[in-house]
C-alpha positions as CSV (number, residue, x, y, z in Angstrom):
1,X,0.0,0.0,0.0
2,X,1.2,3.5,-0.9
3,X,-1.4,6.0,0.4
4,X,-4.6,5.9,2.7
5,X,-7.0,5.8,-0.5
6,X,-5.0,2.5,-1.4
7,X,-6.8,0.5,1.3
8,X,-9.8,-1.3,0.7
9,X,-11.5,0.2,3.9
10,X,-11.2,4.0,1.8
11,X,-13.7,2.6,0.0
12,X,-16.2,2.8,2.2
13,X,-15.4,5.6,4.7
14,X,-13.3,7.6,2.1
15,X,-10.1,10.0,3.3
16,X,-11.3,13.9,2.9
17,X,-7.6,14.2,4.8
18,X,-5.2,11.7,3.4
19,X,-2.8,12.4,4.7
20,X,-3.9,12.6,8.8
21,X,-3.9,9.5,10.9
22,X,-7.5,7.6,10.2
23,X,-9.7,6.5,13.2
24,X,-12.3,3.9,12.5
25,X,-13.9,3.7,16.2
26,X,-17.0,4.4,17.9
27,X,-17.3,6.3,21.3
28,X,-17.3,2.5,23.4
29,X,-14.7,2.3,26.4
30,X,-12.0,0.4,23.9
31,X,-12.8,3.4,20.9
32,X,-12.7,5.9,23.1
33,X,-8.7,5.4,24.4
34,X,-7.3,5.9,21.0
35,X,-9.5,9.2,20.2
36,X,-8.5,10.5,23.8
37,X,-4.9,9.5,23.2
38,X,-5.0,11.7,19.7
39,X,-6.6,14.6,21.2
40,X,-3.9,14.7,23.9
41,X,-0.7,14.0,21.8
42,X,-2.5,17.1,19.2
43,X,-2.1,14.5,16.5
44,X,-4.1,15.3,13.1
45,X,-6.7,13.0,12.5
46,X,-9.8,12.1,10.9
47,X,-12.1,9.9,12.9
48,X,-14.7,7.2,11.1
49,X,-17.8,6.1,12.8
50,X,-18.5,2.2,12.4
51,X,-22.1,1.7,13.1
52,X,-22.5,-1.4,15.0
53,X,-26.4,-0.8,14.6
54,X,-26.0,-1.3,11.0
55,X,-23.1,-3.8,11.7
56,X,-20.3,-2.1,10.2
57,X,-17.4,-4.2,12.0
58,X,-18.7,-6.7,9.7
59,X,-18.5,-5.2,6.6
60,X,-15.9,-6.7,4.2
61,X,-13.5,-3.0,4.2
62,X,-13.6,-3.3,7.9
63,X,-12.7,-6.7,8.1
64,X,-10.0,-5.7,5.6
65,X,-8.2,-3.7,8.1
66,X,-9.2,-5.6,11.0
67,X,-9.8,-9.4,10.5
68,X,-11.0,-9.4,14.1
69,X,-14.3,-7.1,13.2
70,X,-13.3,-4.9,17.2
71,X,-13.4,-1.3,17.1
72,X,-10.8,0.6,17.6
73,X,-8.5,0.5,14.5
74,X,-5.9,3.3,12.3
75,X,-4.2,3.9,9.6
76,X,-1.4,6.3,10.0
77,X,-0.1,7.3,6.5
78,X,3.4,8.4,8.1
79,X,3.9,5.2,9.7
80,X,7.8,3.3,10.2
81,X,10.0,4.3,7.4
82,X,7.5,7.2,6.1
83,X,5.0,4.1,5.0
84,X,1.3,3.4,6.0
85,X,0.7,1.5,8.7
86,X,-2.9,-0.1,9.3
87,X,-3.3,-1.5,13.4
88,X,-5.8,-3.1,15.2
89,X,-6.1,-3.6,19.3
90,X,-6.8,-0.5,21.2
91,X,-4.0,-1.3,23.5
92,X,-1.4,-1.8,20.6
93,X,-2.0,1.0,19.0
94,X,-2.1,3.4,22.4
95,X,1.8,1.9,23.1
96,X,2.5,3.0,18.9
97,X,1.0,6.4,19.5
98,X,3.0,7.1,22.7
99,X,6.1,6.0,20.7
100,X,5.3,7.8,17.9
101,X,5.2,11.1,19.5
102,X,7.1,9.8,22.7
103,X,4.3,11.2,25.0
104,X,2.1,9.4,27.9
105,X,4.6,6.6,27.9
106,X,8.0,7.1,30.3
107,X,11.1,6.9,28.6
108,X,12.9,4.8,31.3
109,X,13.2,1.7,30.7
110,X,12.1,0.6,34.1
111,X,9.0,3.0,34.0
112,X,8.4,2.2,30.4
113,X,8.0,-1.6,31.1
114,X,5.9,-0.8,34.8
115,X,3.2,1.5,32.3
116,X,2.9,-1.4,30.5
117,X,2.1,-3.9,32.8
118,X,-0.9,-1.3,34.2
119,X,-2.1,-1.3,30.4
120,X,-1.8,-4.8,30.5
121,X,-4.0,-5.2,33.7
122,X,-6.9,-3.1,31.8
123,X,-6.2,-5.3,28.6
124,X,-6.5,-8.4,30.2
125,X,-8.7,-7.9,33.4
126,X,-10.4,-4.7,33.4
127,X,-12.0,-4.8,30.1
128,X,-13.0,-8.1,29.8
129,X,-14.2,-8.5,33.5
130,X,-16.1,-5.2,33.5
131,X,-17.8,-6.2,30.3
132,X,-18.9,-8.8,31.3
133,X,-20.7,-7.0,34.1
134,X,-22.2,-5.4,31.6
135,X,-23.4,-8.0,29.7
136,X,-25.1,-9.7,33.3
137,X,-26.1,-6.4,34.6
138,X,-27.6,-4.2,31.5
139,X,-27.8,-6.0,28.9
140,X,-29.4,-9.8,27.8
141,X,-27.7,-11.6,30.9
142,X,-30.0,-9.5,33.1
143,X,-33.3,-11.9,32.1
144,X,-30.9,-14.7,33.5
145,X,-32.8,-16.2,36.4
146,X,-29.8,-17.9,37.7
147,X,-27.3,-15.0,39.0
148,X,-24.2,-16.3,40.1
149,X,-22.9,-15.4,36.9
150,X,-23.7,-12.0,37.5
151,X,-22.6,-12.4,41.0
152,X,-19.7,-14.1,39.5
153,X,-18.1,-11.2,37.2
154,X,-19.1,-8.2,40.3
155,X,-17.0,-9.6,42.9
156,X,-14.5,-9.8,40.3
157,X,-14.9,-6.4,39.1
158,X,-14.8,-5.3,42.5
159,X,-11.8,-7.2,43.6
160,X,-10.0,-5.5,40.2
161,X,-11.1,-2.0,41.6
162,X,-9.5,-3.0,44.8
163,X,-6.2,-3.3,43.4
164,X,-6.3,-0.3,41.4
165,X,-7.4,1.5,44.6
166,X,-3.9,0.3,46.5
167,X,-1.9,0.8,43.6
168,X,-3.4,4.8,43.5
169,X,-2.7,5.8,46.9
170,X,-0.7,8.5,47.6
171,X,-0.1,8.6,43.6
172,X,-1.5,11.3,41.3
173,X,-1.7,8.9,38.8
174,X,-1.1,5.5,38.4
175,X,2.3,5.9,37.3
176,X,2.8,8.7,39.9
177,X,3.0,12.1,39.3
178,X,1.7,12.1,35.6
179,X,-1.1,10.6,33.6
180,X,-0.1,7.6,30.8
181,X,-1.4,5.8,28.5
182,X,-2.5,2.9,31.5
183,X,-4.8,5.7,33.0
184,X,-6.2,6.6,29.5
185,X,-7.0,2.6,28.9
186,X,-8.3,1.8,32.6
187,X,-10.5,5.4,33.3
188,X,-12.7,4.9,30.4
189,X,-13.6,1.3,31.4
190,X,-14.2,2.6,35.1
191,X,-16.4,4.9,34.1
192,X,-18.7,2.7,31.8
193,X,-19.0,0.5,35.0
194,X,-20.3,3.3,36.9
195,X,-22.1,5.9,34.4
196,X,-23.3,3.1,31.8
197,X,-23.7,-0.5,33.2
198,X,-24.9,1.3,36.4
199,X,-23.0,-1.2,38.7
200,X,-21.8,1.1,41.2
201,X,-23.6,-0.1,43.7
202,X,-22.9,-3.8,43.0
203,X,-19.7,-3.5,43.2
204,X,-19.0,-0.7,46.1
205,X,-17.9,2.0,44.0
206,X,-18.3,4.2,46.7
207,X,-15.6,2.7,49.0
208,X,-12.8,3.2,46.5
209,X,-12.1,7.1,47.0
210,X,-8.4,7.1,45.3
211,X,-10.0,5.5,42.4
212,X,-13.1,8.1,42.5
213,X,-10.0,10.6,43.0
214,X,-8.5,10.1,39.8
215,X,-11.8,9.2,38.0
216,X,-12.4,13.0,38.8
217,X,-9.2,14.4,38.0
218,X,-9.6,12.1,34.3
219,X,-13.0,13.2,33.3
220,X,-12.2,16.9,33.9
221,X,-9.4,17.2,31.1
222,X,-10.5,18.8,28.2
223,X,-9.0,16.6,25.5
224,X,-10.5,13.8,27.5
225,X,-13.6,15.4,27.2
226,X,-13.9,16.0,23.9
227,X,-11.9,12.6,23.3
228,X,-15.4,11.0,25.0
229,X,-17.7,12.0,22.2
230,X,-15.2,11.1,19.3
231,X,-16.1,9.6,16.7
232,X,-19.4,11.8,17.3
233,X,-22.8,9.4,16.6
234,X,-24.9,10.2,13.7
C-alpha cells in the first residue's frame, strides 16, 4: 500500500484528509482510548464512525483492516520508514501512539515496562471482566434467572477495583506524578462500570475514593472530554 485511498476500507469511509492518521472507532470504552490519546498527543486526524447498529465491523472493508471485526482500528499514512501503517487492538495502538510522538509513555526503561504492565491489567482484566458486568447487569444476561454469573463477574470487578485502589494511593496517577497511556486505557472502562452499566452499587464503587480521586481528575481534562464523544454518533 502507498497512500490511505490504497486500502480497501477507503472505500467505504473515504479519506477527505489523506494524509492525517485515520480512526475507524465508535465512542465504546476500547474506541474511546485511542480518540482521547489523539486529542492529547495534538495529533491530526480524521475519525470514522463504524455503526455497529448497522453492523459495520462486519463489513468486508472493515474486516480488511481488522480481520478481528473490534473497534478501535488506524491507519497512520506516516507510519515506520514514512509508509502506511494499518493497526488493530486498542491497546497496541495506544503503546504505537506514545512512541510515535514519545508522549504518555515514560522513557525509562524501568517505568516504560511498569506502564505497561498497568495497560496490561486493563487489557486483560479490566476490560474483559467489567464487560462482562455489563453483559449480566444491563444487557441480555440480566433476564438470566440464575445470578451467580452476574454475582460471578461483580465480585471480580470489585476485587480488580481494589487493586487499582492500593496501587493509586498516595499517587496522582497510576504511574505517579503524571497521567499515561494505562490511565487513558483503565478510566474509560471505570467509568462505563459506573455511568453506563450502572454497577456502582454492585460492586462498592463508593468505597474506592483514590479511584473516584482520579476518576475525577480524568474526566475533567478537556481533551478527555472531547476525546469521549469522538467519533461523534450520527
Amino acid at each position: 500500500m502507498t497512500g490511505i485511498t490504497d486500502f480497501p476500507i477507503n472505500a467505504k469511509w473515504p479519506a477527505q484528509h489523506p494524509e492525517r492518521l485515520q480512526l475507524y472507532s465508535l465512542p465504546t470504552p476500547n474506541g474511546v482510548k485511542v480518540s482521547i490519546m489523539l486529542e492529547e498527543t495534538g495529533l491530526a486526524y480524521e475519525p470514522h464512525l463504524v455503526d455497529f447498529e448497522t453492523n459495520d465491523q462486519m463489513s468486508p472493508e472493515f474486516l480488511s483492516l481488522n480481520p478481528n471485526n473490534k473497534i478501535p482500528a488506524i491507519i497512520d499514512p506516516d507510519g515506520p520508514s514514512g509508509k502506511p501503517l494499518p493497526l488493530f487492538e486498542s491497546g497496541a495502538i495506544l503503546l504505537y501512539l506514545a512512541e510515535k510522538t514519545g508522549k504518555l509513555l515514560p522513557q525509562d526503561p524501568a517505568a516504560r515496562y511498569e506502564t505497561i504492565q498497568w495497560l496490561m491489567f486493563q487489557m486483560g482484566g479490566i476490560g474483559p471482566m467489567f464487560g462482562q458486568v455489563g453483559f449480566f447487569h444491563k444487557f441480555a444476561g440480566r433476564e438470566y434467572e440464575d445470578k451467580r454469573p452476574r454475582d460471578r463477574y461483580i465480585a471480580e470487578a470489585a476485587r480488580l477495583l481494589a487493586v487499582l485502589e492500593q496501587r493509586l494511593e498516595g499517587r496522582k496517577w497510576i504511574m505517579g506524578g503524571n497521567m499515561t497511556i494505562a490511565d487513558i486505557a483503565v478510566f474509560p472502562w471505570v467509568r462505563n462500570l459506573v455511568e453506563y452499566y450502572g454497577a456502582g452499587e454492585l460492586v462498592g464503587f463508593e468505597k474506592f475514593a483514590n479511584v473516584r480521586r482520579v476518576l475525577a481528575a480524568f474526566l475533567d481534562r478537556p481533551a478527555v472530554a472531547r476525546g469521549l464523544k469522538i467519533p461523534a454518533r450520527a
